[in-house]
KOLMI-648796 format. One record per atom (N, C-alpha, C): y, z negated, x; residue in three letters; atom name. Coordinates in steps of 0.02 Angstrom, whole numbers. Layout:
<nodes>
      Y      Z      X res atom
      Y      Z      X ALA   CA
...
</nodes>
This chain:
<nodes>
      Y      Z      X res atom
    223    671     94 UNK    N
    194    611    123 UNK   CA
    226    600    191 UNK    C
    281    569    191 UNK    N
    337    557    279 UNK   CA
    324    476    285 UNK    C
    295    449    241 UNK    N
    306    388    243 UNK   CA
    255    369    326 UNK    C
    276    307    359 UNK    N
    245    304    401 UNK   CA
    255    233    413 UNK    C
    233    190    489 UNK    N
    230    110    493 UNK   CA
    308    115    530 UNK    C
    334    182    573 UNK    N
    393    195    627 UNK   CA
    458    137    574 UNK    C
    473    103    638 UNK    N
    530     52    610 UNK   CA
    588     74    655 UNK    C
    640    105    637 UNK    N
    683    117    680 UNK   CA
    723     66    728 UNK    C
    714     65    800 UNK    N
    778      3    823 UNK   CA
    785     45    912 UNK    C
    802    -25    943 UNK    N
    834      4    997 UNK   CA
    809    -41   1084 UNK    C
    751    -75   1044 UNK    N
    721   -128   1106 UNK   CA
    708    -86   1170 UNK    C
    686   -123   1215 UNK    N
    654   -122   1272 UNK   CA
    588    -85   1242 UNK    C
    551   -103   1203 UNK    N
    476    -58   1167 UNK   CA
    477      9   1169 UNK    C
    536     22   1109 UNK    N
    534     99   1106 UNK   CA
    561    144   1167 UNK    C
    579    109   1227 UNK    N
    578    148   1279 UNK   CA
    530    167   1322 UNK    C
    490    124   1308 UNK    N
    420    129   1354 UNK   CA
    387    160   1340 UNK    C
    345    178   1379 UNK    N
    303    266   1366 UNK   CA
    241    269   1319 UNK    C
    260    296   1280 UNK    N
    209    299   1236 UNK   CA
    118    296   1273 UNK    C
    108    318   1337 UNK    N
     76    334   1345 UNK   CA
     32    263   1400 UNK    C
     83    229   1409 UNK    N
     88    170   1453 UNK   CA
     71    112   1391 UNK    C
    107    121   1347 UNK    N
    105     80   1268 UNK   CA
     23     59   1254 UNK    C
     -2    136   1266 UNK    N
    -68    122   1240 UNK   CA
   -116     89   1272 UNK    C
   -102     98   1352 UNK    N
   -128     63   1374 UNK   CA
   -130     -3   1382 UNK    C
    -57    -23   1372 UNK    N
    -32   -111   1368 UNK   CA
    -76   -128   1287 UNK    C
    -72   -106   1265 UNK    N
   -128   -125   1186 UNK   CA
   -192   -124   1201 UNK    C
   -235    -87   1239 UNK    N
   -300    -80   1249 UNK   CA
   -324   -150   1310 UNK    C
   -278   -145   1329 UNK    N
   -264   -190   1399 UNK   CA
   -266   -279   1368 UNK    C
   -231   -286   1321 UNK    N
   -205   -358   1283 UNK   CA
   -265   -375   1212 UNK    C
   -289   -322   1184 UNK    N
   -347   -317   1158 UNK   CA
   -417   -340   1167 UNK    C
   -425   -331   1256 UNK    N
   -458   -338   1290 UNK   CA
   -461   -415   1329 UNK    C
   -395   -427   1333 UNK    N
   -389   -478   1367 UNK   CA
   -393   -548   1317 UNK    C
   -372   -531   1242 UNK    N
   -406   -586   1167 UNK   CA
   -457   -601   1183 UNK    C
   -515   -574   1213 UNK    N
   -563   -576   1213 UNK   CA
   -624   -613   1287 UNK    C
   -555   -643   1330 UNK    N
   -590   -659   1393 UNK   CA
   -594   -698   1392 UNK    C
   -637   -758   1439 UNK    N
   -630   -821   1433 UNK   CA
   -546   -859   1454 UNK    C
   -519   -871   1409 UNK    N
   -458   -895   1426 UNK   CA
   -449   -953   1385 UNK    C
   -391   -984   1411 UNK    N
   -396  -1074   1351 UNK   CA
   -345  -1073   1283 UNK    C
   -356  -1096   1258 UNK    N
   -356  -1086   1185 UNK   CA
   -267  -1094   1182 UNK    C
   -245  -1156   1214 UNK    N
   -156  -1145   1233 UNK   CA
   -134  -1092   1261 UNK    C
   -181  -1039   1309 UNK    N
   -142   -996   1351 UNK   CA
   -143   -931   1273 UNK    C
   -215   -920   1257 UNK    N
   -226   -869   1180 UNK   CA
   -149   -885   1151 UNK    C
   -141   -934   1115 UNK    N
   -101   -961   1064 UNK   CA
     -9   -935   1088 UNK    C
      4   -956   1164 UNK    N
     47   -946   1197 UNK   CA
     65   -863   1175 UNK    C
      4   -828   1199 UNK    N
     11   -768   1211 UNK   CA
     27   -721   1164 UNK    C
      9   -729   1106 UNK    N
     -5   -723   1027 UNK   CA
     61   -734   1034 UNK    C
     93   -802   1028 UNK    N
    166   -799   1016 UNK   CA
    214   -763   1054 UNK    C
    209   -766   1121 UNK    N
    239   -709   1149 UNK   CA
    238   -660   1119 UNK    C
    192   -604   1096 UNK    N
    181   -545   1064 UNK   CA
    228   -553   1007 UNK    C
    212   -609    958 UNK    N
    256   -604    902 UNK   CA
    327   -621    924 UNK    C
    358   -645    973 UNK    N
    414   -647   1013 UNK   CA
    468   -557   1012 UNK    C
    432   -547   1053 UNK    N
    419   -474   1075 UNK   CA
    462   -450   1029 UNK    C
    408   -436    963 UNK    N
    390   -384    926 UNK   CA
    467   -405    865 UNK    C
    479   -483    874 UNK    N
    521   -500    833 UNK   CA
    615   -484    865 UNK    C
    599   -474    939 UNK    N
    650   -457    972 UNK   CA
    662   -377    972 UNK    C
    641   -328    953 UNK    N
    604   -287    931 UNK   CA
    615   -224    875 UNK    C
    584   -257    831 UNK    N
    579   -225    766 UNK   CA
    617   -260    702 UNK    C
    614   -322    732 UNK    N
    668   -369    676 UNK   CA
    592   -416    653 UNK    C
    633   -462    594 UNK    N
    583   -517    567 UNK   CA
    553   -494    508 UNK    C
    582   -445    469 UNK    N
    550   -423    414 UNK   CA
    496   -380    433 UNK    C
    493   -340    479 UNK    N
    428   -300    500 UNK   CA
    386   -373    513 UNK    C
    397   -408    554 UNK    N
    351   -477    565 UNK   CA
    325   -504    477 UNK    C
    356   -500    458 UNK    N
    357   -562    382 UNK   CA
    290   -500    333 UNK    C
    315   -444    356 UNK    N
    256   -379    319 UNK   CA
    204   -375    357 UNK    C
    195   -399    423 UNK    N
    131   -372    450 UNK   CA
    103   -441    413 UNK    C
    133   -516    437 UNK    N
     88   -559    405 UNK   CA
     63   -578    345 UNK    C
    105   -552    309 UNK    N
    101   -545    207 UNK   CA
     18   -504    225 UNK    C
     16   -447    241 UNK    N
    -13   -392    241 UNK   CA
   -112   -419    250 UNK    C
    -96   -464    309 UNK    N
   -153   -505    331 UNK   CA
   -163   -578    304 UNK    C
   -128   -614    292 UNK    N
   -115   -678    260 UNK   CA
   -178   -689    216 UNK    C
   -193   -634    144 UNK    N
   -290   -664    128 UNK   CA
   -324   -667    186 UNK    C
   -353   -615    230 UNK    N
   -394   -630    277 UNK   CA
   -397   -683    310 UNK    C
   -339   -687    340 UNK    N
   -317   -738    387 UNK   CA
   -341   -808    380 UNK    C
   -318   -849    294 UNK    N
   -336   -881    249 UNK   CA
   -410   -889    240 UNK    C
   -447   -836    237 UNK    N
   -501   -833    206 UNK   CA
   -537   -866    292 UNK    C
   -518   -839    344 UNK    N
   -567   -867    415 UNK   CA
   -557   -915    428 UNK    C
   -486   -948    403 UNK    N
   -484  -1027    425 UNK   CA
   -492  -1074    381 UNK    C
   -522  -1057    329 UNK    N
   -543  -1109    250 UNK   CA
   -639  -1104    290 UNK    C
   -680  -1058    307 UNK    N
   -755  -1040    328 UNK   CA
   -757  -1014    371 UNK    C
   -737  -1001    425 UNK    N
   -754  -1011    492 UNK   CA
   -773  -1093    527 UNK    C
   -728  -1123    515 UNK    N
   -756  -1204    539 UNK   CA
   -832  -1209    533 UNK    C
   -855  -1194    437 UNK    N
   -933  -1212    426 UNK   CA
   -970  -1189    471 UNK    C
   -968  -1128    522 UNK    N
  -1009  -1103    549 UNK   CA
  -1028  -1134    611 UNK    C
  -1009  -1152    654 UNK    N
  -1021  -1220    696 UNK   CA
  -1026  -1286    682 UNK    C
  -1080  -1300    690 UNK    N
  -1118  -1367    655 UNK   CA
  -1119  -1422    701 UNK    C
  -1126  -1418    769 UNK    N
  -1118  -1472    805 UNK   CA
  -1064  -1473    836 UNK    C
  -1062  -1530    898 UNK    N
   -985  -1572    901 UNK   CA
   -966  -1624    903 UNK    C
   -925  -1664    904 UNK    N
   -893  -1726    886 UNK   CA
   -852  -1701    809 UNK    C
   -878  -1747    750 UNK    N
   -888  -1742    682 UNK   CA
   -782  -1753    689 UNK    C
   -746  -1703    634 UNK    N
   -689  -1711    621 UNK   CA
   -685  -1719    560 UNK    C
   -725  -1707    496 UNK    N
   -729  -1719    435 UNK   CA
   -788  -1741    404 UNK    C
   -796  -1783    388 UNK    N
   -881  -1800    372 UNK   CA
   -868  -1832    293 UNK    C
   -924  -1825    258 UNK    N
   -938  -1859    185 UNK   CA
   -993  -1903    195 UNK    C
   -997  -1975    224 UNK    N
  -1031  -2013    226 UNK   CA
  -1094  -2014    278 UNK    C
  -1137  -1973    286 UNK    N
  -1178  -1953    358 UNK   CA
  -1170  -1871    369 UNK    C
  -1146  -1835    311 UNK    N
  -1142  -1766    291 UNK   CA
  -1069  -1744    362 UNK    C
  -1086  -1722    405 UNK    N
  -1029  -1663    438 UNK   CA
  -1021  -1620    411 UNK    C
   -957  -1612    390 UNK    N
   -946  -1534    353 UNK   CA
   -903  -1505    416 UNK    C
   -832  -1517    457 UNK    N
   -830  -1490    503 UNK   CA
   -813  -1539    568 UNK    C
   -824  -1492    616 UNK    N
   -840  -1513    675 UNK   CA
   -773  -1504    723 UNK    C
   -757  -1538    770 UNK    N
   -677  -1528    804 UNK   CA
   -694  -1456    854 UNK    C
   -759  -1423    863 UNK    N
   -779  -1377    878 UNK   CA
   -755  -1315    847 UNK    C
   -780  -1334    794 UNK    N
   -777  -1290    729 UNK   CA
   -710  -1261    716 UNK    C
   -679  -1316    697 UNK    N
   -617  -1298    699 UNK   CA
   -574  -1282    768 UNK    C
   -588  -1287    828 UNK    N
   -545  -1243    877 UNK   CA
   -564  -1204    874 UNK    C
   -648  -1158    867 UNK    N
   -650  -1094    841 UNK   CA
   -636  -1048    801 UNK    C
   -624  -1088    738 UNK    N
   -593  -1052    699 UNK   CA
   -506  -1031    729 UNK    C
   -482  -1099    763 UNK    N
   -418  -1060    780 UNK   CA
   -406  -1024    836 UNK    C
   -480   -986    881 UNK    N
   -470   -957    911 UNK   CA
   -470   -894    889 UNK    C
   -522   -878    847 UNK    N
   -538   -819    816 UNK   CA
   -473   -790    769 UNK    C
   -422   -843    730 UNK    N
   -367   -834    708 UNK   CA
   -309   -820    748 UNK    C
   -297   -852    801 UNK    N
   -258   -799    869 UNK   CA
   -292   -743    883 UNK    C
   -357   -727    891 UNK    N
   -361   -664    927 UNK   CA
   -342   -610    861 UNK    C
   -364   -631    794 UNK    N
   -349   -602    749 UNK   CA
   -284   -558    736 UNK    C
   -236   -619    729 UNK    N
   -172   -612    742 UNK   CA
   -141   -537    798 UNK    C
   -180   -580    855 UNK    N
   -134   -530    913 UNK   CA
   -178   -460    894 UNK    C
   -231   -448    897 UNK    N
   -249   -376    895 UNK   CA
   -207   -354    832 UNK    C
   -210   -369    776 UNK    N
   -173   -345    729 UNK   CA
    -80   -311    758 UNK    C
    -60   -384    766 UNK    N
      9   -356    782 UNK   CA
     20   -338    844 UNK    C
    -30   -316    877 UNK    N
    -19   -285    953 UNK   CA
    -19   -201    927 UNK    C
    -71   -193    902 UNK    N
    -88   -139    867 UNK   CA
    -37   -103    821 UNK    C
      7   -141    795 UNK    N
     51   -144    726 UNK   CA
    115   -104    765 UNK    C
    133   -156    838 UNK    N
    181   -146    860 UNK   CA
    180    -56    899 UNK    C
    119    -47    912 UNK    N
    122     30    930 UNK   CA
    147     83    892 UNK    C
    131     84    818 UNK    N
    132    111    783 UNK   CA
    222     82    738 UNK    C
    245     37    765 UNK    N
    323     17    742 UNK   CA
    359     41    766 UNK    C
    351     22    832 UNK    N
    376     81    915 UNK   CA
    392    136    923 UNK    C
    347    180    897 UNK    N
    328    234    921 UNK   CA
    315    298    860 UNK    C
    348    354    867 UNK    N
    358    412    786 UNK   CA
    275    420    817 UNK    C
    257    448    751 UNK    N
    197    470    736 UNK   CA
    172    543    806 UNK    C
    202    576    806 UNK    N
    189    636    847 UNK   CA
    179    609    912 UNK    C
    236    569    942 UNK    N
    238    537   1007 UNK   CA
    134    521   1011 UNK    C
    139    481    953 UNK    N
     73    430    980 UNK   CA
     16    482    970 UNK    C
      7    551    939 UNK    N
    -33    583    946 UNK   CA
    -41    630   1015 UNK    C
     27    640   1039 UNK    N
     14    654   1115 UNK   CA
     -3    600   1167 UNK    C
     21    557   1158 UNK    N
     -6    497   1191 UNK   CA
    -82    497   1195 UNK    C
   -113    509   1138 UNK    N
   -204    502   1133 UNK   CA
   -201    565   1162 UNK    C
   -188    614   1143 UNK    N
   -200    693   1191 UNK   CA
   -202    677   1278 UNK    C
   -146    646   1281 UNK    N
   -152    627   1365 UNK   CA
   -216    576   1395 UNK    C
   -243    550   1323 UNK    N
   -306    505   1361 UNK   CA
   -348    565   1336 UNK    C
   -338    600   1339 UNK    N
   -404    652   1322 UNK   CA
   -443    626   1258 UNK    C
   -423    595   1217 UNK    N
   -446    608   1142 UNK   CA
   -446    687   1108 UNK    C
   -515    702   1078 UNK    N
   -509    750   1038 UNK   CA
   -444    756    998 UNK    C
   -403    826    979 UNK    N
   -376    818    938 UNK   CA
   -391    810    860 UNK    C
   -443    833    854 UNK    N
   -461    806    791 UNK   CA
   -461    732    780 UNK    C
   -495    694    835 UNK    N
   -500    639    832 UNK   CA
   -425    613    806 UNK    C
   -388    609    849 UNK    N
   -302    592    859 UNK   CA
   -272    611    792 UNK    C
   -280    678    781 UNK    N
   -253    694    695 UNK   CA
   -280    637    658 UNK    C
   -357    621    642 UNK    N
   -373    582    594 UNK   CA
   -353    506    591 UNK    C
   -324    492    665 UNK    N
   -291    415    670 UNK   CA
   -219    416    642 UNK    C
   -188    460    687 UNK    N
   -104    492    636 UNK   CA
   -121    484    569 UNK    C
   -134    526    536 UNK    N
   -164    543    474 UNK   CA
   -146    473    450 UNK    C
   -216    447    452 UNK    N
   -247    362    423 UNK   CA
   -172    330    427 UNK    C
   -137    301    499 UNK    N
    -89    273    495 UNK   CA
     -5    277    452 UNK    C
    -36    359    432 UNK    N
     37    381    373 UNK   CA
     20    398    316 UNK    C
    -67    403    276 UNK    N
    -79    389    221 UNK   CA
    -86    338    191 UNK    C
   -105    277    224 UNK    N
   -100    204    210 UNK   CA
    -47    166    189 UNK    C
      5    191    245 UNK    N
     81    181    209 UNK   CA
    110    200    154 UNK    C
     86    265    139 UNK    N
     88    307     74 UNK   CA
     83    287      9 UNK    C
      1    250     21 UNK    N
    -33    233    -39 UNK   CA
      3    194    -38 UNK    C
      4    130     24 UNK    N
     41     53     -3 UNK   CA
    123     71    -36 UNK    C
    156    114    -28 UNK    N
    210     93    -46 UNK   CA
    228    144   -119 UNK    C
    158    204   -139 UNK    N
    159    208   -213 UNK   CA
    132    140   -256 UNK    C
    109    115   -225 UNK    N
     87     51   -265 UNK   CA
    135     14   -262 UNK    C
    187     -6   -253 UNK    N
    240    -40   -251 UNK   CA
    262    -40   -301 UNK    C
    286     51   -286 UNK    N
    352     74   -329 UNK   CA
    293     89   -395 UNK    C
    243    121   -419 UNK    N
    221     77   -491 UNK   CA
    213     39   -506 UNK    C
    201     -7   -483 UNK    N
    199    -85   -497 UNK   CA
    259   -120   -508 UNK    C
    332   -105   -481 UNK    N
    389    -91   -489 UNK   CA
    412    -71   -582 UNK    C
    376    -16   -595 UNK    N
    371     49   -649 UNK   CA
    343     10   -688 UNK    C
    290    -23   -675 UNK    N
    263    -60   -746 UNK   CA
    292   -119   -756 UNK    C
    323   -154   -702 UNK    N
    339   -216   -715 UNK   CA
    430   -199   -777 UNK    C
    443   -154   -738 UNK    N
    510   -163   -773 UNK   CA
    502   -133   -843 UNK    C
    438    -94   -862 UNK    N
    443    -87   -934 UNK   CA
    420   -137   -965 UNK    C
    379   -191   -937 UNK    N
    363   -252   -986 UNK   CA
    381   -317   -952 UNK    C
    464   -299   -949 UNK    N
    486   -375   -933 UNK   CA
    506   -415   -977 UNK    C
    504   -394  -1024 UNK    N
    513   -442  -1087 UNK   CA
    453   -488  -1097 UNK    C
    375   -463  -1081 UNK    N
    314   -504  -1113 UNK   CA
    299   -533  -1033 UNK    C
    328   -524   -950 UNK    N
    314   -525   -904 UNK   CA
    290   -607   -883 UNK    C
    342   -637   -952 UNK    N
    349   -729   -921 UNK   CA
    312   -739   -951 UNK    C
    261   -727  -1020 UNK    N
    220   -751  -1060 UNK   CA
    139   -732  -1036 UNK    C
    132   -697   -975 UNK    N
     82   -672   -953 UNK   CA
     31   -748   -904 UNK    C
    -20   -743   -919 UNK    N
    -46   -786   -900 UNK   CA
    -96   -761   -835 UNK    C
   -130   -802   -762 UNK    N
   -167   -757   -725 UNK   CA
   -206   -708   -729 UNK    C
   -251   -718   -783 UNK    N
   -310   -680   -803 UNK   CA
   -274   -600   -834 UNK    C
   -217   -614   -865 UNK    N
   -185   -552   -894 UNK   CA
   -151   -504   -850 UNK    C
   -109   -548   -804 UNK    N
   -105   -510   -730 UNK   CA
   -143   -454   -700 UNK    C
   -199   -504   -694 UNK    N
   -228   -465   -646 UNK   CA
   -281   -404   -690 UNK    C
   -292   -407   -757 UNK    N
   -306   -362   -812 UNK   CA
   -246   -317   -782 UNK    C
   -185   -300   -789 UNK    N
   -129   -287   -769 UNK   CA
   -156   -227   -718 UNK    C
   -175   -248   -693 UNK    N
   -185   -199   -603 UNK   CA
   -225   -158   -615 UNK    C
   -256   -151   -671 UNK    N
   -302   -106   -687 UNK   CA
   -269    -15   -715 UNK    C
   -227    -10   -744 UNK    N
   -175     51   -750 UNK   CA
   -135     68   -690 UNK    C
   -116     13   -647 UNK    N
    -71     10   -596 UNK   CA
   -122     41   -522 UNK    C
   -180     24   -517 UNK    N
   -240     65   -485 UNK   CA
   -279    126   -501 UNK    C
   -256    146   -565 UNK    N
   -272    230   -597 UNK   CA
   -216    266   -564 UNK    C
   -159    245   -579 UNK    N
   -105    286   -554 UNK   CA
    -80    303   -494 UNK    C
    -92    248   -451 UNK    N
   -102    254   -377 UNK   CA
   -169    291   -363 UNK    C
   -213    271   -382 UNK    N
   -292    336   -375 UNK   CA
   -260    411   -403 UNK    C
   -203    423   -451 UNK    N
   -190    481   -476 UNK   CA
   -156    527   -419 UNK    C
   -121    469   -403 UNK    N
    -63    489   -358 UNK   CA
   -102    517   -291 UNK    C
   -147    473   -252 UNK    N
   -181    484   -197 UNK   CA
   -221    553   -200 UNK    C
   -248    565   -264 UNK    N
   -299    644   -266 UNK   CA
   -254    705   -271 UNK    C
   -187    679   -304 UNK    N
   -139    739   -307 UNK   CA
   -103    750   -252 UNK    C
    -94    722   -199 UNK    N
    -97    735   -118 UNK   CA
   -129    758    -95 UNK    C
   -188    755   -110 UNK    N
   -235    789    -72 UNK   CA
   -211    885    -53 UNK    C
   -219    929    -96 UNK    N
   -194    996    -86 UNK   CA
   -131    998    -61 UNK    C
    -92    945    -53 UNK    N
     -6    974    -20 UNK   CA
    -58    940     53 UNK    C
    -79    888     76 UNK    N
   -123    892    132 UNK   CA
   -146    937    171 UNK    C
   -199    970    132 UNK    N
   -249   1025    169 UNK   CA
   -189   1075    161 UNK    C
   -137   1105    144 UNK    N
    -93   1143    155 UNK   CA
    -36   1131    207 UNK    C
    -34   1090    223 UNK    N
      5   1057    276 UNK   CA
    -44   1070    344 UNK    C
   -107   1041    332 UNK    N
   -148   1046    380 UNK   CA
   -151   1119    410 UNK    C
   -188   1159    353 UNK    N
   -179   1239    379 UNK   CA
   -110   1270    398 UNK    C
    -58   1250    377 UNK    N
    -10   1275    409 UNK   CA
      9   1273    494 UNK    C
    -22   1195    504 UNK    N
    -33   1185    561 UNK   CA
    -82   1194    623 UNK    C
   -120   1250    576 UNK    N
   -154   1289    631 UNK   CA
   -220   1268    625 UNK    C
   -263   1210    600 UNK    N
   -309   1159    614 UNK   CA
   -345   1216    577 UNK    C
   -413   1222    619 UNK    N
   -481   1248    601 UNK   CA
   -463   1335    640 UNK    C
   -441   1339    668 UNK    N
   -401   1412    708 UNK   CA
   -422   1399    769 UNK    C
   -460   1474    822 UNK    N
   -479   1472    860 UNK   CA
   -428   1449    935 UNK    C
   -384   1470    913 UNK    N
   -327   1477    961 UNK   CA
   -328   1422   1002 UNK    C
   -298   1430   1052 UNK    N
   -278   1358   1085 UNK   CA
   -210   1331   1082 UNK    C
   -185   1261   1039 UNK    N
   -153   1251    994 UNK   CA
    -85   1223   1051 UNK    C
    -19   1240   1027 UNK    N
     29   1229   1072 UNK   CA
     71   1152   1034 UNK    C
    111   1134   1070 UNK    N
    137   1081   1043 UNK   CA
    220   1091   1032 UNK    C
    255   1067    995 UNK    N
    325   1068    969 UNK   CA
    354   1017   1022 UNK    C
    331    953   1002 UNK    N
    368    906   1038 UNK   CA
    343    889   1105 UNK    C
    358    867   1167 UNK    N
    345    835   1199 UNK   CA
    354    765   1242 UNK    C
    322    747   1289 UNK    N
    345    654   1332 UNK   CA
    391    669   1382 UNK    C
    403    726   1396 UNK    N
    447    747   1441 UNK   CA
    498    688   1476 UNK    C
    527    675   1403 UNK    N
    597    630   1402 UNK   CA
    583    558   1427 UNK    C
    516    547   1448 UNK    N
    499    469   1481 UNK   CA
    492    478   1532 UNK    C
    506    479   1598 UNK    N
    518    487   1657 UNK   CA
    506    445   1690 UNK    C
    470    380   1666 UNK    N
    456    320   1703 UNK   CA
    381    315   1690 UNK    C
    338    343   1686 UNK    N
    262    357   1668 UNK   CA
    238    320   1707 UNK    C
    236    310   1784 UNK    N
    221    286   1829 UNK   CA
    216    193   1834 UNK    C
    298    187   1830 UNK    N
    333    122   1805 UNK   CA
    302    100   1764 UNK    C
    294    110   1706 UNK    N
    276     88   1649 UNK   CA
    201     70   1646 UNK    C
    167    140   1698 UNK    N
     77     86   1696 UNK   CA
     96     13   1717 UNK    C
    120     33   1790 UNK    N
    148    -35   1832 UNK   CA
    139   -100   1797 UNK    C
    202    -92   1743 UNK    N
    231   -140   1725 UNK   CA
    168   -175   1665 UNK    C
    132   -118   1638 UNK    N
     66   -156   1609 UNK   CA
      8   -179   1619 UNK    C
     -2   -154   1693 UNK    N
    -62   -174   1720 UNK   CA
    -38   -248   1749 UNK    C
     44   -267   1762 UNK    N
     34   -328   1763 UNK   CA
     65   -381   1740 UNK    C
     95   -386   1659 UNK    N
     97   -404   1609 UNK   CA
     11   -441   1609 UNK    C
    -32   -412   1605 UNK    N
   -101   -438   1576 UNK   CA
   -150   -449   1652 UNK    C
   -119   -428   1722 UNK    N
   -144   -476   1760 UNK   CA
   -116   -556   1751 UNK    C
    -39   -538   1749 UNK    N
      9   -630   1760 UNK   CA
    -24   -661   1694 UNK    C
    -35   -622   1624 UNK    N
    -70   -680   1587 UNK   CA
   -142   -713   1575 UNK    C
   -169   -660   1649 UNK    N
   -260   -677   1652 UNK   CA
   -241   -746   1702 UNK    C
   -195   -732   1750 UNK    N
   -192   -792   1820 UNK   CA
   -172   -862   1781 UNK    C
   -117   -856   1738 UNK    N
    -88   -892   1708 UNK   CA
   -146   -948   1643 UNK    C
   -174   -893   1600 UNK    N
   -216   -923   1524 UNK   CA
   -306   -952   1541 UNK    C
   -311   -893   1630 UNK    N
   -396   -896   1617 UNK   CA
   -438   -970   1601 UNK    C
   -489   -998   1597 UNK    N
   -516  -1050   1582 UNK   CA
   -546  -1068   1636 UNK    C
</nodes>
């Protein structure tokens, strides 16, 4: 199980300190969430996807949004209904169905959506797996805690991309009946293709907990580390440079 979100490249990102990283994410997370105006959100959001596209490339972009695209869909089709008053933007005769309210909320909640996702995305694109577990060690996260986020972020990848490659596996043994398949049969379809990925996921499990114990986990000892941040030398710099990244876009977006 090596699979992971790490996108190899050579930006300005992956130089920055893992440990500074996290804070520029916790920091921009935080700041989705302030009163700010809906052009400065939207701005900012794109910046990020800017960034991340200068970066990691456009296909990591094109997968994070595939990835979210139902959700996404699903808040801006019923989110509008939920705000009822307003100046009426769609009405059926005296009936408001949505409101010009409604709908800038919904597209606020769909930027903040957005950016936490790929703010979040981009840490974990950035940055090898080990890095970002010392990174949480340096905020004083349990290590247990920190293992089970590692963990999550490189079994997820796992599962998603055995489901690929069977889905891959089944498609190419029935590409002959593939064009005669109608929706309903499809998605009948996914039903063998979700046993085998469930097969696959439980038969990981023991090379897991053997990996785990090898690594010392559940041992009294006090546990040493292989790798270290040594090699970032700008620790200092790098808060710097994030604490005011997300002051210039509070002065700049606030409301």
């Amino acid at each position: 199980m090596n699979t992971s979100a790490y996108v190899a490249g050579h930006g300005w990102l992956y130089r920055f300190d893992p440990r500074a990283k996290i804070l520029l994410m916790v920091l921009l997370c935080v700041f989705f969430f302030l009163p700010i105006t809906l052009t400065g959100l939207a701005l900012t959001v794109l910046l990020v996807v800017v960034v991340g596209w200068r970066n990691t490339g456009g296909k990591n972009i094109a997968r994070v949004f595939l990835s979210i695209a139902p959700m996404l869909l699903f808040m801006l089709l019923f989110s509008p209904f939920n705000v009822r008053s307003g100046q009426s933007l769609w009405s059926v005769r005296s009936l408001t169905i949505i409101t010009v309210e409604g709908a800038l909320q919904a597209l606020r909640l769909a930027c903040r959506f957005i950016g936490i996702t790929y703010v979040c995305t981009l840490l974990f694109a950035t940055t090898v797996m080990g890095e970002i577990m010392l990174a949480l060690r340096f905020w004083r996260l349990p290590y247990k805690a920190a293992l089970v986020v590692t963990l999550s972020f490189t079994y997820i990848p796992f599962i998603a991309e055995s489901f690929s490659q069977i889905s891959e596996s089944h498609r190419l043994r029935e590409s002959a009946r593939e064009e005669r398949k109608n929706y309903a049969q499809r998605l009948k379809d996914l039903l063998p293709t979700l046993t085998s990925v469930l097969v696959v996921a439980l038969r990981s499990i023991p090379n897991l907990a053997m990996s785990l114990e090898m690594r010392g986990l559940g041992r009294s000892e006090r546990r040493t580390n292989y790798r270290s941040l040594d090699s970032y030398t700008h620790l200092f710099t790098d808060f710097v440079i994030s604490i005011i990244i997300v002051t210039v876009l509070w002065v700049l977006c606030k409301a």
